[in-house]
Structure formats: C-alpha cells, structure tokens
ZAMARGU-4260 file (C-alpha; in steps of 0.2 Angstrom, whole numbers, plus 5000, padded with zeros to 4 digits):
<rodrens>
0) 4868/5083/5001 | 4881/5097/5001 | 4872/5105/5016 | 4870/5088/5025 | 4887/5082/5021
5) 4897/5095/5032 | 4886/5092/5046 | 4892/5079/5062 | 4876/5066/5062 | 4866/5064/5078
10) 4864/5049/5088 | 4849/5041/5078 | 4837/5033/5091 | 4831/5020/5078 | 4848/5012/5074
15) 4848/4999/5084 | 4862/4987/5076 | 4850/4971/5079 | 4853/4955/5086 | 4867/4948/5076
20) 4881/4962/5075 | 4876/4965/5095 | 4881/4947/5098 | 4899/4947/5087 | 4902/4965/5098
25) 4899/4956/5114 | 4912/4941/5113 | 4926/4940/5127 | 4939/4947/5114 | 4930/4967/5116
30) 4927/4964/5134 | 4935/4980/5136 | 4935/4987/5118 | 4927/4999/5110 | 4916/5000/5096
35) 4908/5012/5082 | 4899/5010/5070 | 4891/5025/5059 | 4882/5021/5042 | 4873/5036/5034
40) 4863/5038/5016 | 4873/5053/5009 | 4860/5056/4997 | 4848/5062/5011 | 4858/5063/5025
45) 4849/5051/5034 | 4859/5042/5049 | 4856/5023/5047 | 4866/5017/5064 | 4877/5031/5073
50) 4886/5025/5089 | 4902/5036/5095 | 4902/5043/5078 | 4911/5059/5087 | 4922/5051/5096
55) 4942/5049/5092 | 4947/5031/5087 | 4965/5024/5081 | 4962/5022/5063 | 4975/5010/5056
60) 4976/5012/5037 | 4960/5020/5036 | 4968/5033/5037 | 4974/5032/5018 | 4957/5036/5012
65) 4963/5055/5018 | 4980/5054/5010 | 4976/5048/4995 | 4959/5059/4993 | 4973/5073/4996
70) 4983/5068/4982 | 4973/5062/4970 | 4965/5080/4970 | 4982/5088/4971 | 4991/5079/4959
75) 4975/5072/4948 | 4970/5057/4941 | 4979/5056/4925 | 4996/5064/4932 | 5010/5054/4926
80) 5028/5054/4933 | 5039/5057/4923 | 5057/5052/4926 | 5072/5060/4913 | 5089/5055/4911
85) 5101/5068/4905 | 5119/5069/4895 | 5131/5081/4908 | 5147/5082/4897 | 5153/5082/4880
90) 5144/5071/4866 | 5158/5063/4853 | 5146/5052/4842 | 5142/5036/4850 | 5152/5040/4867
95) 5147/5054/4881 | 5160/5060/4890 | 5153/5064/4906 | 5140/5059/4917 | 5123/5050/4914
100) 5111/5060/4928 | 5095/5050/4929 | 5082/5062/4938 | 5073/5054/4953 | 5052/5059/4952
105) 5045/5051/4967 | 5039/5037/4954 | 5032/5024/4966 | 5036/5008/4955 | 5047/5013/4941
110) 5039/5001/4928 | 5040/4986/4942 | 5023/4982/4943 | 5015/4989/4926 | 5007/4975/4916
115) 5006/4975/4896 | 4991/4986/4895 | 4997/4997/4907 | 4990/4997/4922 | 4996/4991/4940
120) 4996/4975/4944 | 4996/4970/4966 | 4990/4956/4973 | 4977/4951/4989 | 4993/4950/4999
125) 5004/4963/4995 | 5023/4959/4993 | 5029/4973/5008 | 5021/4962/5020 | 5031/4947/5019
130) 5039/4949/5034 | 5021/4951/5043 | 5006/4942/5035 | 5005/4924/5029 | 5002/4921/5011
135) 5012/4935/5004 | 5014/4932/4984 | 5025/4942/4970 | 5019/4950/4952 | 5025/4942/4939
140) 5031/4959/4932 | 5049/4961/4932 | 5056/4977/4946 | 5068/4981/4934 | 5058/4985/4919
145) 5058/5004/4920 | 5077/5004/4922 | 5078/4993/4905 | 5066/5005/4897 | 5077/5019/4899
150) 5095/5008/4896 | 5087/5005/4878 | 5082/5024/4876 | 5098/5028/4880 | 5106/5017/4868
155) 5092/5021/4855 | 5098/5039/4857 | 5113/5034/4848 | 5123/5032/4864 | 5137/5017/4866
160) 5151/5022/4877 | 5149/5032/4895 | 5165/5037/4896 | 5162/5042/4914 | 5147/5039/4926
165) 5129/5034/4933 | 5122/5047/4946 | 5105/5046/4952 | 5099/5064/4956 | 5090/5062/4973
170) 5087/5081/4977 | 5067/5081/4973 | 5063/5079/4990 | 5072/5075/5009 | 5066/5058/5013
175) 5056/5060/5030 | 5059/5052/5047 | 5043/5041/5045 | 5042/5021/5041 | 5042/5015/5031
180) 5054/5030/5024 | 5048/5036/5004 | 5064/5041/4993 | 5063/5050/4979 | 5069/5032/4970
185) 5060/5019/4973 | 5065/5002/4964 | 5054/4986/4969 | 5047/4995/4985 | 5065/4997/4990
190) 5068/4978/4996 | 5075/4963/4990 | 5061/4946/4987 | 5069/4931/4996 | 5056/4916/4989
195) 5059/4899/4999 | 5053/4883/4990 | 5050/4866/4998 | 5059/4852/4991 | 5062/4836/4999
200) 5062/4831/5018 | 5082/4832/5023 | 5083/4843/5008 | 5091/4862/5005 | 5075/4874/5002
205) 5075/4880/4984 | 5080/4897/4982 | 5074/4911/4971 | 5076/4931/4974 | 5074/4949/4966
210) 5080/4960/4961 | 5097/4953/4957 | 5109/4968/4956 | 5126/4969/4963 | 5133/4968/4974
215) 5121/4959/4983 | 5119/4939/4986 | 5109/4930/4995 | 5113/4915/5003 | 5101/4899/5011
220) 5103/4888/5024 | 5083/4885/5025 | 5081/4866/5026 | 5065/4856/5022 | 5057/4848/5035
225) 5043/4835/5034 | 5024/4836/5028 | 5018/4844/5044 | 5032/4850/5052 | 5037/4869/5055
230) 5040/4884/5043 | 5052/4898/5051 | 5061/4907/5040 | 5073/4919/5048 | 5082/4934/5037
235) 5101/4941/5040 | 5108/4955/5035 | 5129/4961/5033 | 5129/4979/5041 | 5124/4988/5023
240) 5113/4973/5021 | 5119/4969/5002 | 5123/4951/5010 | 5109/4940/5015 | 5107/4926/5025
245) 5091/4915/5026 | 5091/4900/5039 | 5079/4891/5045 | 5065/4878/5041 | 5049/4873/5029
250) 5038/4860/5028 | 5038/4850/5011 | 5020/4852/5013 | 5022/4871/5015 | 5018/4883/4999
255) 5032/4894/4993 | 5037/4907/5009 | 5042/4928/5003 | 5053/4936/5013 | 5063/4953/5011
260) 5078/4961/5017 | 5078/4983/5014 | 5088/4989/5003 | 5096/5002/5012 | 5105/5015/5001
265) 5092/5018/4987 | 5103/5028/4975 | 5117/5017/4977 | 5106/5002/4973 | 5098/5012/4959
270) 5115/5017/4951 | 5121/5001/4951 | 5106/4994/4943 | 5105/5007/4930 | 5122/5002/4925
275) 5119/4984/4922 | 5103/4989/4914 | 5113/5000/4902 | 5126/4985/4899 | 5110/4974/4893
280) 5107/4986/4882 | 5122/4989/4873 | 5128/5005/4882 | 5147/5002/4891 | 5150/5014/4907
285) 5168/5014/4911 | 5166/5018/4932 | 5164/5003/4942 | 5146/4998/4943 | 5146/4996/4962
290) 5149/5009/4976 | 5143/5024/4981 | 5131/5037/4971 | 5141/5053/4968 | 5128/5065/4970
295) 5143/5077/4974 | 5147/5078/4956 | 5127/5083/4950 | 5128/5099/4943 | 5116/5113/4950
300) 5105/5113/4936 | 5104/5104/4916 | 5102/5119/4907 | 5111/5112/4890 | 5111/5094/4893
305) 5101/5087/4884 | 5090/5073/4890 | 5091/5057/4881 | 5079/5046/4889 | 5061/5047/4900
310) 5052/5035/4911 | 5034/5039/4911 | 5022/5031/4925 | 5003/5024/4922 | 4990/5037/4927
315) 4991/5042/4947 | 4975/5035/4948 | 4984/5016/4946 | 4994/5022/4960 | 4979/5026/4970
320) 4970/5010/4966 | 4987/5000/4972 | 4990/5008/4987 | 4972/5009/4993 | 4968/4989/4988
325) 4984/4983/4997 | 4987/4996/5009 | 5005/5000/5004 | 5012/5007/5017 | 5029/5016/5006
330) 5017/5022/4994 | 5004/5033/5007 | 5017/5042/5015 | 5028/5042/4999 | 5012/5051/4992
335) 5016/5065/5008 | 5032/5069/4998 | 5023/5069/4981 | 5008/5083/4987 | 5025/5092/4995
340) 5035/5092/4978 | 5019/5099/4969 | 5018/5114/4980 | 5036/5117/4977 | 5044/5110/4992
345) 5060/5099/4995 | 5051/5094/5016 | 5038/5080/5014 | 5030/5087/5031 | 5023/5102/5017
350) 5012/5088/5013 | 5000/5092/5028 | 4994/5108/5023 | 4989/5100/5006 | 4977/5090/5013
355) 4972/5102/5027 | 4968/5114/5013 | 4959/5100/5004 | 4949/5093/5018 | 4943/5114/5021
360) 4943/5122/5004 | 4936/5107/4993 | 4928/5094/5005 | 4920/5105/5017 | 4925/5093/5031
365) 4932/5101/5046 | 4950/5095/5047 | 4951/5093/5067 | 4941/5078/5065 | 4958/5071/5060
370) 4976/5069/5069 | 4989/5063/5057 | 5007/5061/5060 | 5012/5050/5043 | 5003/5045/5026
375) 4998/5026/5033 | 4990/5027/5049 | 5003/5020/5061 | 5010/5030/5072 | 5004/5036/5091
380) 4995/5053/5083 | 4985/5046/5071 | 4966/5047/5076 | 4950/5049/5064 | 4933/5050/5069
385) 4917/5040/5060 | 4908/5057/5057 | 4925/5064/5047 | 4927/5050/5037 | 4911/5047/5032
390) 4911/5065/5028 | 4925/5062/5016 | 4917/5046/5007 | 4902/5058/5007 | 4910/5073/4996
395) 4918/5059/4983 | 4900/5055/4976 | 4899/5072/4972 | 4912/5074/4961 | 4916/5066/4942
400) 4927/5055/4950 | 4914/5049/4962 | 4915/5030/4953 | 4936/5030/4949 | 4936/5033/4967
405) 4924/5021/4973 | 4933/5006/4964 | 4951/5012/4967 | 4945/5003/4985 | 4947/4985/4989
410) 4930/4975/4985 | 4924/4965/4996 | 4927/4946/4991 | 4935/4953/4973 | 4952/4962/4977
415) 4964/4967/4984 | 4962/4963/5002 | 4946/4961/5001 | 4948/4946/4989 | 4953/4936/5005
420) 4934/4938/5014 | 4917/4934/5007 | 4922/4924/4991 | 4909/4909/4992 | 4890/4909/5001
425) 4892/4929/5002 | 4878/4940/4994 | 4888/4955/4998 | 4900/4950/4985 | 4905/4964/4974
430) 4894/4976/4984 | 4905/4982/4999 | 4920/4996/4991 | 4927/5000/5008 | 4947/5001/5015
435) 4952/4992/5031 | 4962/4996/5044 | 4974/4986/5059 | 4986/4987/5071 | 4991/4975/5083
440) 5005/4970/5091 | 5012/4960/5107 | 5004/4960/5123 | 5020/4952/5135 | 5010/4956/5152
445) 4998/4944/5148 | 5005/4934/5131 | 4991/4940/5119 | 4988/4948/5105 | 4983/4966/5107
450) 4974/4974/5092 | 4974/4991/5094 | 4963/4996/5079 | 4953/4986/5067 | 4942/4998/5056
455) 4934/4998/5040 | 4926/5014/5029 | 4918/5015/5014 | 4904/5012/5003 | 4890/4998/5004
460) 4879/4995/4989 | 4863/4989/4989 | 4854/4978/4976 | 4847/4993/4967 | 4865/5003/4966
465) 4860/5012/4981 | 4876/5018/4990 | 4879/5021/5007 | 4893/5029/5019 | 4899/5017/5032
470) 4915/5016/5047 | 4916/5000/5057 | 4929/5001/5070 | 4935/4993/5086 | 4948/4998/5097
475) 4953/4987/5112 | 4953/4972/5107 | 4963/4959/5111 | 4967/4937/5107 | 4976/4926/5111
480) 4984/4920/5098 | 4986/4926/5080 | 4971/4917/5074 | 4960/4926/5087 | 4967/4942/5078
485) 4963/4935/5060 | 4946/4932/5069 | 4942/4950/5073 | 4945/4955/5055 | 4932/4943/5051
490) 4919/4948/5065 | 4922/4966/5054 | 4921/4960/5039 | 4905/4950/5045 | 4896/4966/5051
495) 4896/4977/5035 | 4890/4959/5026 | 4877/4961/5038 | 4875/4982/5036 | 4874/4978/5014
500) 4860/4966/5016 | 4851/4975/5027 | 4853/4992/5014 | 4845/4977/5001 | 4830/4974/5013
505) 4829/4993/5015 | 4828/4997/4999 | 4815/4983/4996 | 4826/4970/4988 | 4819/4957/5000
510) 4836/4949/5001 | 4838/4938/5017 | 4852/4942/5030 | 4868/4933/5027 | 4873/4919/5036
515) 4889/4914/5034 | 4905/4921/5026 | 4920/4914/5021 | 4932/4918/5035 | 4948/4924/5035
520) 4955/4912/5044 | 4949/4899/5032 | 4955/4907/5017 | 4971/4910/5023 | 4973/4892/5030
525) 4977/4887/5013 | 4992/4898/5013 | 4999/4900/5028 | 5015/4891/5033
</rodrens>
C-alpha cells in the first residue's frame, strides 16, 4: 500500500463509469466542462475509474484536505491553544495598577462555539456564509463565552480594580493579504450576526444580533411583506463599520434570514469586549472601554508579570472537524498562520513549507501535484490533481489517526454539509466521508451562473467497511440561474451515491444501484428565502 500509494494510477481500461453517471456528465450544463473522476482501492492499489486523474483542475475547498492534513500533523491532534492574560504593573491587593495584557493565540473560536462537553458545535450551513448561501443558521453557544471565562479568572485571581488598561497583544503573527484575512484574535469569526424575523405584513422585521459589544448598533429598516412576496435583505455599514444598517424586505412566510457585517478592527473590538466582560464579572477598569487598542504600550516581553487568567481551546482535532464539515473559510487559512507560529515565524506565508515538507517527508506525495496560494481554495493559483489527492486520502489510512481523520469530514446525509444531500431513499447514507468543493460566480456576457469548480474527495464505504479513495470534479460548468447551480452539487453528490453502491455490489453486498437522492434543491427549498 505504501509502495502503490506514491505512484500516479494509470488510465484503467475497465472503468468505464456506466450508463447513469455518463448521462448526468452529458447534460447541456458541462457542454463545455470538464470532468474527472478517479476512485482507487488503497488497499491494493487498484484503479476503479481513472479519467484525467493527472490533469490540473480548480479545486475549490478541496483544497482544505491539504491544509488541514498539514496542520493537524504539525500542530497534533490533541494541541490545545492556549490563550494567557498577564498583570503588567504594580499589584496593591484587589487593584492592579497597570495594564491587563490579554495574549492573542491564534485561537479560532475563543469558547464561541464549545458546547457543555466540550467539543465544537457548527451547523449544515455555517454562519460565515450568510451573506452567500440560503439557510444559513446560528449556534446556540454564546461568542462571548471565552472572554467571560477569563473576566471571572481574572476576578477569581483576587483582582477588583484595573486602575489602568485592556491591551490585546496581537504580535503572534502578521495577518496575511488573503480573505478572508485570520488574526491572531478571532471573536465570533470576526463578524457581527444580523437575524431578521418575520412578523406581520406591513410590519417592522424583528431584530436580533451578536455580539453586542460597544460601540456598535445595529439598526432595521427591514419590513414584512406578505406570504409569498420577496426577501432581500440589504446590510450597511458606517466607514469603521461599528454602525449597521439593515433595509429591506421579508416575507411573513419567510424563515428567520442571518446576515453579518466584518468587524473590522479585531483588537479594538476584542478589547472592548474584554472589558465589558471583566465589568460582568465584578473587575472595574478605569480607561474608557471603547477606542483604539494601545498596542503601543505592550511591553517587550512578561518576564515578572504574572499571568492571572488562561483560555484553553478543545483539542485541534475539534477545530479540524469544524473547518472541514463546514468549509470555514477564516479557519483554513487561519490554520496557514498557526503551522507558521509553530515553526517560529511571525509570516503566515512560513505556512507553505510546512505542508510542503509534510506532503514530501511524511505523505510521500509529490507536492507539485498541488498549486496553493491561501489555506481555502479560492484564489487564481490554486490547482489539485485527482491523483495527488487521492494520494493524500491514501496515506491517512495508514496512520493511527486514519478513523479521526475520516469522520472529521462532512458525512454524506449526516453533517456538516453533507447533512443537506441524501437524507431520505439514500442507501449511501453514512457511507460516503468526503469534502466538497465550489466556486462560482457571475457570468454578465451571457447572464448565467458560471461554476468554475464543483469537486468532491474523499472516502466511500462499502457495506462490508471497505474503504475507498475517490475525487469527483467538474470544471466548466455553467446555469442559468442559481438553482441550475444548486443542481450541479447534486449531479456530484449523485455520482459518488452511484460510486458507494457500486463498491457494495463489488464487494458482493448485492445492493441495488441508487435511484434517487434527496436533492439539494429540495432540501434547501425549505429554507431559502
């Protein structure tokens, strides 16, 4: 397996991909696409289905299955950030005179979305994408529960009185000229929640947001429409975007809509926050709680000052599973920064020879069957190849961390994004461990959707347990609406339904092809505005 594992496959002259996956490839929508489609049995090396398995194609967030591979090998499975808070200045019982200096870790949630035992809570639809996906829906964790941990810490400490300031230290890294843009502190993904809730026809829209820190405010101007009628939401900002203005409409029929606005000075928002969680707490700070972080005032090292409070983070692999099952963006290239830090470097680009030296010295896949520009898998560079990534999934299930890994993926009808496909009349259920991938965007010349990449890699799992390596991808495509592009996922989705019954038949489970899966289309119908 080692041997056969590094090793590009060759075209296999019995893979034809049968009758039913030939038909979906041959719609109008791939008239001029591209499509490839490589399924190998790692366990013998044995190439199932191999077409352009060589051949470069735009991976969308496939590409994450490289990042976080990288980084949960650098930083391990059970690393844990932790995030100090330091006294700087003079300790007179209950009152510091000085600063409070809360050290920033690269801590992707910060306690936002930990649930009571733990782990990371996501949902199908991930929060970040509110602005961009229909159906997007909250944790019921609250953002700021990491900030209030370390208030009471502090106050626990024996601390009352800051008789001077908050500073968030931001100096573990540079944030990087890639979007979206990681940042040493991250509180509630770095954006505000704007939840607008139908009430009555002629009536304002109920208003609910988070985090509520000053000085932000939100205000609405969202009315209801009738049963039926149109939903368009639009968000405003003041220049450093801490006022917020929704307008628009929503149908009283319509389900509760997210939106977001950036928060665009992390520390300062942070700093502010810290404050009004230390005032909760019991602990007074005499500086204005809004305005800009002094970073200026940060001394060069806290040698002496003591540290009177810690956030510690569930286990990377939490982190893994969240960013893999709901394709978070912030978090695959925040996870460039973390590999960086690890290696001793302030430049999130030091990222990059992490997982080039992963990809050569522990996964034995050659690294130039990748071109990667970010952590995400979205800007011009980026470029995978089926063989590569199969390779990848390949080395995993030679490792101790072979089944972590394979269920830190979304499951197909089960979570994460895959919860939305396959959920009712769907044999492959449960059996298809595997991240997706998409781009589209606007096609003005001819007023369609063009969707650039839509690719999915990972595991099938046949009755027996049997697993196998797989990449679907199609590059090309295009519709004319975004339905048609909702449709594409599904023609995907439908094809490694088709792959996993046909590893059952192979492996002599004598399961009938499947004949129809949930679509997308229909499960999102349900939720889209």
């Amino acid at each position: 397996m080692a041997g056969t594992a590094a090793a590009a496959p060759a075209e296999n002259p019995n893979g034809d991909l049968g009758p039913d996956i030939t038909a979906i490839m041959n719609k109008p929508a791939y008239e001029h696409a591209q499509w490839s489609v490589l399924e190998i049995d790692p366990a013998s090396g044995r190439v199932l289905h191999s077409s352009y398995p060589d051949q470069f194609f735009m991976p969308g967030s496939t590409i994450k299955l490289i990042t976080i591979s990288s980084a949960w090998h650098a930083l391990g499975p059970d690393h844990r950030f932790t995030t100090p808070v330091n006294a700087v200045g003079h300790l007179d019982g209950s009152t510091l005179t000085g600063n409070l200096a809360l050290v920033a870790q690269g801590d992707l949630t910060m306690g936002g979305r930990t649930k009571p035992d733990g782990s990371v809570d996501f949902t199908p639809i991930d929060h970040t994408y509110a602005d961009d996906v229909p159906g997007a829906t909250l944790t019921p964790e609250d953002p700021l529960a990491g900030l209030d941990q370390i208030a009471h810490q502090v106050h626990d400490s024996g601390i009352t009185t800051v008789d001077g300031d908050v500073v968030i230290d931001p100096r573990l890294f540079t944030p990087p000229p890639i979007s979206p843009q990681p940042t040493p502190l991250i509180i509630n993904d770095n954006v505000i929640d704007l939840l607008s809730t139908p009430t009555s026809p002629g009536q304002p829209a109920q208003l609910s947001w988070r985090p509520q820190v000053a000085p932000y405010q939100v205000t609405s101007n969202v009315q209801t429409v009738a049963a039926g009628g149109t939903t368009d939401i639009q968000v405003s900002t003041s220049p450093d975007g801490t006022a917020i203005t929704l307008s628009g409409t929503i149908a009283a029929d319509a389900q509760p809509t997210l939106k977001n606005s950036q928060i665009q000075d992390p520390n300062a928002f942070g700093r502010t926050a810290l404050i009004e969680a230390l005032g909760r707490a019991g602990v007074t700070v005499t500086a204005p709680p809004t305005g800009p972080n002094p970073a200026n005032t940060l001394p060069a090292s806290y040698t002496g000052d003591p540290q009177v409070a810690a956030f510690v983070s569930p286990p990377y692999r939490d982190y893994a599973k969240l960013i893999l099952n709901v394709s978070h963006n912030l978090g695959a290239n925040l996870a460039l920064c973390n590999m960086a830090v690890n290696r001793g470097s302030t430049n999130c680009f030091d990222g990059f020879p992490v997982i080039h030296d992963f990809l050569t010295q522990t996964a034995n896949v050659d690294p130039t069957q990748f071109q990667m520009a970010d952590g995400r898998g979205d800007v011009p560079v980026d470029r995978v190849t089926p063989t590569g990534l199969n390779q990848l999934l390949a080395y995993w299930l030679r490792t101790p961390d072979a089944d972590a890994f394979r269920t830190s993926l979304p499951i197909l009808g089960v979570s994460g994004t895959g919860a939305l496909y396959c959920t009712t009349d769907c044999p492959a259920k449960g059996k298809v461990f595997a991240k997706p991938g998409t781009i589209i965007g606007g096609d003005l010349l001819n007023q369609q959707i063009a969707i650039n990449a839509q690719t999915y890699a990972g595991y099938l799992q046949a009755d027996d347990g049997h697993l196998y390596t797989f990449f679907i991808g199609v590059n090309g495509a295009a519709a004319p609406s975004i339905q048609g592009f909702f449709d594409v996922n599904d023609d995907v989705d439908q094809i490694a339904v088709l792959l996993q019954q046909e590893a059952c038949a192979e492996r002599g489970a004598g399961r009938q092809h499947h004949k129809a899966v949930t679509s997308a289309s229909k499960q999102l119908a349900g939720i889209r505005p």
